[in-house]
N, C-alpha and C positions, 0 to 999 in steps of 0.2 A: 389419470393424467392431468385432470385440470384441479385436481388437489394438488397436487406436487408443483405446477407453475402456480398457481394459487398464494402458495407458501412459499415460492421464490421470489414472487415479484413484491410478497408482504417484508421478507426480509431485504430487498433491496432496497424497499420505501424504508424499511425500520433504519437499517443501516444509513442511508441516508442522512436523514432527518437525526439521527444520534451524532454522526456526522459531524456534521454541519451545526449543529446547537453547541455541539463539545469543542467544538475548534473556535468557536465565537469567542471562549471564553481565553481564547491563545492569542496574542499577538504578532506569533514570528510572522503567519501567514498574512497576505492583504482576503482583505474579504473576496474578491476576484479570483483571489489563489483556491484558496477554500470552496466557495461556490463550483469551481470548472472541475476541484480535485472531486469533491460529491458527485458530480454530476457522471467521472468515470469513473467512480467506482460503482455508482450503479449502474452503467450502463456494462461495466465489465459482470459482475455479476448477473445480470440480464442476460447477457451472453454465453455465460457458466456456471448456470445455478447449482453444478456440482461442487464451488467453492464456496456456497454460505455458509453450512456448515464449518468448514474450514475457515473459514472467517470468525466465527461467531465462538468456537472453540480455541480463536488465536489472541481475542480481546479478553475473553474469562481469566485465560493461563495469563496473559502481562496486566490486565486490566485498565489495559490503552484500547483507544480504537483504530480501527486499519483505515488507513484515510490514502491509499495509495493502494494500485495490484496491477501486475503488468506479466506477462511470459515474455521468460529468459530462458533463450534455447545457447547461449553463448558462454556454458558454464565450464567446460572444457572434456566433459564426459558424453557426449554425444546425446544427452536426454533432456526433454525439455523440465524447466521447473517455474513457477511463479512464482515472483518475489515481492511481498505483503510489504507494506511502510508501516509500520506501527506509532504513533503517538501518544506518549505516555504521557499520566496527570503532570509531572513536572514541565512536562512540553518539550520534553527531549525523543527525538527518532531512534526509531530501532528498525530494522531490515530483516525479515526474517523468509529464508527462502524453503518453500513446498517444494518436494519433489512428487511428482505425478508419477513416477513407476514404482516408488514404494511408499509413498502417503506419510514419510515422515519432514518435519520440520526443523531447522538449522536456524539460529541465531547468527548473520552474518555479522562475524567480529569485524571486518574490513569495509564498515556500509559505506555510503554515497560515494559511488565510484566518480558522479558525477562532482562531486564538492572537491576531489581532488586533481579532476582534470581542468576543472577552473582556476582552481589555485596553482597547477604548471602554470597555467594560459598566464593567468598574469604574472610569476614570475618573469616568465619569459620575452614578457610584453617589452617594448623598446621604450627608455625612457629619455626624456626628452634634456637638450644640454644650452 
């Protein structure tokens, strides 16, 4: 038992710190961004060390690092899944969501659900005359 948290809280520091050194080299984020996103994603894996693996098998396959992971029980199939943020060398996002009842993995072609309810927002925003 205390090999296996051993080996999870080494991949959370690794994760981490790979992190964090690889996104230094990006600009979209403010170093604040980056620092607070490190800091949960390790504490997410901390929490679910049954995802490093999954993690670590999800940076090999794109050869970005997951600098984002959160559970999404609101996918409309009644099961829960987590959805990984991917960061690739070019410094462009990719979403890709885990299902936890069958352990496979989805390329969410329609990602930042959030990017587009900010761009309603401001569509919609009232502009001034």
């Amino acid at each position: 038992m205390k090999r296996n948290t051993f080996i999870a809280g080494l991949v959370a520091i690794t994760a981490t710190i790979g992190s964090a050194a690889w996104a230094d080299s990006h600009t979209a984020k403010s170093g604040a961004e980056i620092t607070k996103d490190a800091a949960e994603l390790s504490q997410f894996v901390t929490n679910n060390p049954q995802f490093a693996s999954v993690i670590q098998d999800l940076e090999t396959k794109t050869g970005g690092k997951v600098t984002e992971a959160e559970f999404d029980d609101d996918m409309g199939d009644g099961t829960t899944h987590v959805e990984f943020e991917v960061t690739l060398a070019n410094g462009s996002d990719e979403d890709h969501i885990y299902s936890i009842a069958d352990g496979s993995m989805t390329l969410e072609v329609d990602n930042d659900h959030d990017d587009q309810n900010e761009a309603m927002e401001t569509e919609e925003a009232p502009t001034s005359n």
